[in-house]
C-alpha positions as a Markdown table, in Angstrom:
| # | Residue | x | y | z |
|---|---|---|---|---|
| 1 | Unk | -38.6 | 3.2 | -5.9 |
| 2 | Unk | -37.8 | 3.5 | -2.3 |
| 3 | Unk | -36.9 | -0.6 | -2.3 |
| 4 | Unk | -34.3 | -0.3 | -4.9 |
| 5 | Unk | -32.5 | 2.2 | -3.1 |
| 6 | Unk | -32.8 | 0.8 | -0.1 |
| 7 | Unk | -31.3 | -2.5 | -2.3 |
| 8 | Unk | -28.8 | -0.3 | -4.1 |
| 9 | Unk | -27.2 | 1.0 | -0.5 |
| 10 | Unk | -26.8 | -2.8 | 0.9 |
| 11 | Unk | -24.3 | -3.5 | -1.8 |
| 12 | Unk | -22.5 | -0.2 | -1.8 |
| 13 | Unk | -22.2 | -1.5 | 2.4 |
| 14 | Unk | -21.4 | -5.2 | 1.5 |
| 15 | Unk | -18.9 | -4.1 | -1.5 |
| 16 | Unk | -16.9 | -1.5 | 0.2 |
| 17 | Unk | -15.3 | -3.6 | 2.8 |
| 18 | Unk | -14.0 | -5.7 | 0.2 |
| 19 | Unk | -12.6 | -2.7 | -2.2 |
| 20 | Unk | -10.2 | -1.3 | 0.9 |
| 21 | Unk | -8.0 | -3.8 | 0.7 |
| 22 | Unk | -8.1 | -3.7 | -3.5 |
| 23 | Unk | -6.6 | 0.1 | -2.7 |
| 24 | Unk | -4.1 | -1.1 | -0.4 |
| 25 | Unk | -2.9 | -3.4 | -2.7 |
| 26 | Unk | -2.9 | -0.8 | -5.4 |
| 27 | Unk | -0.8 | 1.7 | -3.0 |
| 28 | Unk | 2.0 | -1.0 | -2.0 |
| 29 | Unk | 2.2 | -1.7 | -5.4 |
| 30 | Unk | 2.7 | 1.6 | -6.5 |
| 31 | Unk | 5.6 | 2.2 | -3.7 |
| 32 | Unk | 7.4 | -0.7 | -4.7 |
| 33 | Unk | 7.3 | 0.6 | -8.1 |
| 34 | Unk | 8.4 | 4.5 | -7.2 |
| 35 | Unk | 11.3 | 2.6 | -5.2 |
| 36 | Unk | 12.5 | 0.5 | -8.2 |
| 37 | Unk | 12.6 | 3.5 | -10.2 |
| 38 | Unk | 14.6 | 5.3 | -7.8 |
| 39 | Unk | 16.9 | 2.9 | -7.4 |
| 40 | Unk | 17.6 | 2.5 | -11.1 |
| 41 | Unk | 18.2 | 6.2 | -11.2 |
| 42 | Unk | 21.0 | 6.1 | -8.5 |
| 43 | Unk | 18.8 | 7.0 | -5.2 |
| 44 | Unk | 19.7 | 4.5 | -2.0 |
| 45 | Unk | 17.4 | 3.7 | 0.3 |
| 46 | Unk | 19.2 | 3.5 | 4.1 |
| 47 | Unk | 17.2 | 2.0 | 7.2 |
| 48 | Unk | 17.5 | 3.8 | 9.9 |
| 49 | Unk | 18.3 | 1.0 | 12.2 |
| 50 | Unk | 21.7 | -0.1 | 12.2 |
| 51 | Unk | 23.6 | -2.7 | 13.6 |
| 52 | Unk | 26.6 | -1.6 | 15.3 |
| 53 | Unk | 30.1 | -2.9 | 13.9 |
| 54 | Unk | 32.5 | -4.4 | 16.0 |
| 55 | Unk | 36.0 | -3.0 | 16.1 |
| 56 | Unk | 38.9 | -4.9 | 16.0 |
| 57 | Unk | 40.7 | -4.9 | 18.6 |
């Protein structure tokens, strides 16, 4: 009893490294998704960074 647990927490420790990029995935997934839908509705997304124009002079 006390080897299968033992057993049973070595692949919940080998697994999990491999899930946390699975959820990260999942999450950039779901942004780019809430962005299209945005956009579609009329929302703009601005970045905040700018390049400066040059006036004519």
């Amino acid at each position: 009893m006390r080897k299968k647990s033992i057993i049973h927490m070595i692949v919940i420790i080998v697994i999990l490294p491999f899930l946390s990029g699975c959820w990260t995935l999942a999450a950039v997934g779901a942004g780019a998704y809430g962005g299209y839908k945005m956009k579609e509705h009329g929302y703009t997304l601005q970045n905040p960074i700018t390049k400066e124009k040059k006036s004519k002079q």
